[in-house]
N, C-alpha and C positions, 0 to 999 in steps of 0.2 A: 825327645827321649830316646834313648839309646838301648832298644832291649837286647838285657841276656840270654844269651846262649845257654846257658847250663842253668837257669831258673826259670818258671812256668809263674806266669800273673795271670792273675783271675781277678775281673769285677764280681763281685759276689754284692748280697742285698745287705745294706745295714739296718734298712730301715723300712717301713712302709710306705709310699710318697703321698704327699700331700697337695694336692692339684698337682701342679708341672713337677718335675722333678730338680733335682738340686745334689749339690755333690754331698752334701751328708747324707744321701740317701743309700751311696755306694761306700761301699769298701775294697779297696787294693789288699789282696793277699798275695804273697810269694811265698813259693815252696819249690821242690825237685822238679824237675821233668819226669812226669811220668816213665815208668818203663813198660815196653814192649812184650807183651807177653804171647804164648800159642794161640794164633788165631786170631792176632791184633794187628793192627796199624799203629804207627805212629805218626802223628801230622803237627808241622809248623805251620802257625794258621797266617797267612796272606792279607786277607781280609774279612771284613767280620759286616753282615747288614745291618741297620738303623731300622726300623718300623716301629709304631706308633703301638701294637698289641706287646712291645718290651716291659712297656710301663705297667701295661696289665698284669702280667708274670709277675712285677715286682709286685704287683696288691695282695699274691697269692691268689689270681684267679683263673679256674681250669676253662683258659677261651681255646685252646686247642687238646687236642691229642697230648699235649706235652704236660708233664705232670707240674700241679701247681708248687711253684716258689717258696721256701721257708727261708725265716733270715738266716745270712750265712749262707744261704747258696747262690752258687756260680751260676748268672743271669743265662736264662737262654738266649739263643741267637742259632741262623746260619750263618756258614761261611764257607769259604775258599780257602784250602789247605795244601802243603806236598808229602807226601809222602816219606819221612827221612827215614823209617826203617819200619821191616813187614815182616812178620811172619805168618803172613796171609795167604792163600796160594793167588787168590784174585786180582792181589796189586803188588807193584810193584816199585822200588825206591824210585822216589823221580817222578812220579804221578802227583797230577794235580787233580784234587775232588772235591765235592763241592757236599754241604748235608748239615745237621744237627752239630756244630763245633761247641756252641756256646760262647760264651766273652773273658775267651782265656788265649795266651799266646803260643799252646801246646795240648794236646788232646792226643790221649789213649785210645782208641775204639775197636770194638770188638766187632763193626759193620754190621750192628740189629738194626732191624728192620724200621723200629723208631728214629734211631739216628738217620735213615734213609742216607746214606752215605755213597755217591757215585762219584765215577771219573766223571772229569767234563774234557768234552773234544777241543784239539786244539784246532778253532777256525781259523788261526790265524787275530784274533779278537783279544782284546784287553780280558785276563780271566777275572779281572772285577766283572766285567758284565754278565758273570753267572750270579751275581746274587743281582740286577737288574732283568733287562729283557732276556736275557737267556736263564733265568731262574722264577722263582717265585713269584716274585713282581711280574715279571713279563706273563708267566701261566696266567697268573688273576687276568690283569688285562687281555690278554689270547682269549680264553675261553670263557671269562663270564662277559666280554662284548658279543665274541661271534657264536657262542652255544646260547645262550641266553638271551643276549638280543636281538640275536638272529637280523644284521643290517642287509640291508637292499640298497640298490645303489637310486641315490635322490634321497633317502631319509633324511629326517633333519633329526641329528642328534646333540642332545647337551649333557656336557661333561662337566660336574665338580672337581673341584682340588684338580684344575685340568695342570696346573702344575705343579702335582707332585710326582711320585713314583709312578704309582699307576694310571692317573689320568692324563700324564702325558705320552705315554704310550697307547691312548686307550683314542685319543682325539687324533692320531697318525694310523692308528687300525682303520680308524670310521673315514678317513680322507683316499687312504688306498682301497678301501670300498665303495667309493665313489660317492660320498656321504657330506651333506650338508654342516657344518659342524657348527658348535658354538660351545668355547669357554669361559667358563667360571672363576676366576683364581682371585688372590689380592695381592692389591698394591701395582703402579705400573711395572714396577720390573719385573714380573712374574708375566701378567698381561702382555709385556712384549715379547717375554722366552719362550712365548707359545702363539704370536700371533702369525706366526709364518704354517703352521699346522692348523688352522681356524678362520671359519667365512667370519664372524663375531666374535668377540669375548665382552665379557661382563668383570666389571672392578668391584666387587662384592664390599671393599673397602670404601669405595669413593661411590659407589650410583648404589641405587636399589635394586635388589635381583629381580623382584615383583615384577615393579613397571617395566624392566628394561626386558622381559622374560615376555610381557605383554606386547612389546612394540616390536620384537624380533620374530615372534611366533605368531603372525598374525592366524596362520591355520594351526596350530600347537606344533608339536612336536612326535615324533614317532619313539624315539628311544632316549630314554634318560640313564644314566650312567654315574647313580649313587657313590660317594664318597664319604660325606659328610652328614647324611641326613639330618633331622631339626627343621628350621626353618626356610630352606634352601630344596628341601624333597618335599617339602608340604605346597613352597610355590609353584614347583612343577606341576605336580600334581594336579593345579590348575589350571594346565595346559597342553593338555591330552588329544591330539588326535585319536580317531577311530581305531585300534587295536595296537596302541602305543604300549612298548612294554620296558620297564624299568626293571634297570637291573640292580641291587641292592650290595654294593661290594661293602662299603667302609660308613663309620659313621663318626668321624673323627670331632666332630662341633659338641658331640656329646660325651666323648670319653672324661673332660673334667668335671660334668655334671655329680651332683647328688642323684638326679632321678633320671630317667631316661626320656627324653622328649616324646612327648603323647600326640601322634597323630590326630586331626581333628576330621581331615576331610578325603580319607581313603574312597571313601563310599565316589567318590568321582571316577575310582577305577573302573565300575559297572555300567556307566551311563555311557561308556565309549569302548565297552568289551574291552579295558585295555589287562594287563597282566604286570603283577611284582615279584619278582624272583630273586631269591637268596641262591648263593652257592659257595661252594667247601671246594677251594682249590686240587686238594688234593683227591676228593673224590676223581677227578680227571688225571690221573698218576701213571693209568698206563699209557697216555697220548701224551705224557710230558718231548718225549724226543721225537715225535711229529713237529709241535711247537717250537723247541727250541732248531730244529731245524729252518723252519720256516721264519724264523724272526732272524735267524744269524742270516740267510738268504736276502731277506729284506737288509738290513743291515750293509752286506759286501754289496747290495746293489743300488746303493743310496736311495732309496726307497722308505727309510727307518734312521732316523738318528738320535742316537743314547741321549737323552739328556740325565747326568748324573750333577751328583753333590758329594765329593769327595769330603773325609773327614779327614786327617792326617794326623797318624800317630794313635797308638793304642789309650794313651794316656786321655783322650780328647775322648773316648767315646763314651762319658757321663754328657757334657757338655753337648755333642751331638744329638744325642737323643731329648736333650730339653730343647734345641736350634726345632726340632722337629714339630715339638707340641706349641711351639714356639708361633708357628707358621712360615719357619725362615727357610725354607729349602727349595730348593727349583729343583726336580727332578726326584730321579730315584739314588738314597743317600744312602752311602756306607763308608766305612773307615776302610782305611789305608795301613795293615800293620805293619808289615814290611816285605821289602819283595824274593822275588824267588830266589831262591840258592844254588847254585853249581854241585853237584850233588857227583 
């Protein structure tokens, strides 16, 4: 698909989804490019992120800061943008920044504080990697493995969804921490895109997590490294070392549910003083550019490698975000809308 220059597309919601989603749940709207007003930016958007809480927005439900979704509005999203024209004093034409865009191919902003709209530095780095480990994705995994589960080098840590977005950044944090690992994922070819970052991995498709959780852990585990919860964080749970602490990022096995899976046997966490811990990425907003320093570091020093899932083409980004709920993605997934401009 060949987008225009002088027209703005927008996914907006047509509908409410129904377990996964489906392209009748989207609508394509075309309209002007916005225009640039005092104290605005105008941004052609680059790339746009995929994450699994989109689907949630579409339900109309307040899971972030972001106000919830009615039909006919234009889905949210971060993204990666440039700059084509400012009358901002802060930015400038030719700047690429990264923030609240939305899933549209053109965006107005007035750079509030919701939108959270910054430049991103050039490392020399793919600038899709700001909506991976130099974004969002990468913060979760940065700071709810090392502020949260606080690794030590010898821990044995187990990672869910160890291949997606954040759990395969999260099983190469715990390796350069000199940390024992073991991943989770399904299917072999996910299990192999991450067996190079992992003393074990587990085929949650083909073995039992249970048993294979029991033979791997003979002394349990120190850190678990929540993705999925349900059935998956309840067998950990059974295999708690002495002050083992889990970190609670995502609980993606249950977002199609009716009901929320009901833990049965948390009360294990007191028999081993161990700890379970939620956290709000953004509450850590003013350490963002610590981390993303630190990850672009790892990164130029082969230390760190992006595992992404490119989507190609704006038009593909219904169909991406069901690949997601889907469990088809290796890595951390965003579309591709189109690239930068000579300006």
């Amino acid at each position: 698909m060949n987008l225009p220059e002088d027209r703005n597309l927008q996914w907006c919601v047509a509908r409410r989804p129904q377990g996964n989603v489906v392209q009748d749940d989207f609508l394509l709207q075309e309209s002007a490019v916005p225009e640039c007003g005092e104290g605005q930016v105008l941004l052609r958007t680059l790339y746009l992120n995929l994450a699994p809480l989109m689907r949630m927005y579409m339900l109309g439900e307040a899971v972030t800061d972001e106000a919830p979704l009615a039909i006919g509005d234009v889905i949210h999203g971060r993204g990666v943008a440039q700059v084509i024209e400012s009358q901002h004093a802060d930015f400038l034409v030719g700047d690429i920044v990264q923030g609240q865009i939305g899933w549209q191919t053109f965006k107005v902003s007035s750079v509030t504080p919701q939108e959270r709209i910054s430049k991103v530095a050039d490392r020399g780095l793919s600038y899709g990697l700001s909506l991976g480990p130099l974004g969002m994705t990468g913060f979760s995994a940065y700071f709810g493995f090392l502020e949260r589960g606080r690794p030590r080098p010898g821990d044995v840590v187990v990672v869910s969804a160890a291949a997606g977005g954040v759990g395969s950044m999260v099983i190469q944090l715990a390796k350069i921490h000199g940390c024992h690992v073991i991943g989770i994922a399904g299917g072999k070819e996910k299990t192999a895109a991450i067996s190079s970052w992992c003393d074990a991995t587990i085929d949650y498709k083909n073995e039992s997590v249970p048993q294979r959780l029991v033979e791997l852990l003979p002394q349990g585990l120190d850190i678990y490294f929540d993705n999925v919860g349900g059935e998956t964080l309840s067998a950990c749970l059974d295999n708690l070392k002495l002050g083992a602490r889990i970190v609670l990022c995502g609980r993606i096995s249950e977002y199609l549910l009716d009901q929320p899976y009901g833990l049965t046997n948390y009360s294990k966490l007191g028999r081993v003083d161990a700890s379970m811990h939620g956290f709000f990425v953004y509450n850590y907003a003013e350490h963002f550019a610590r981390a993303e320093k630190q990850m672009a570091s790892w990164i130029s020093d082969d230390k760190f490698k992006p595992l992404v899932d490119v989507v190609e083409g704006f038009e593909n980004m219904p169909s991406g975000l069901a690949k997601l709920y889907d469990h088809k993605n290796i890595g951390t997934m965003y579309c591709r809308v189109r690239e930068i401009q000579d300006l």
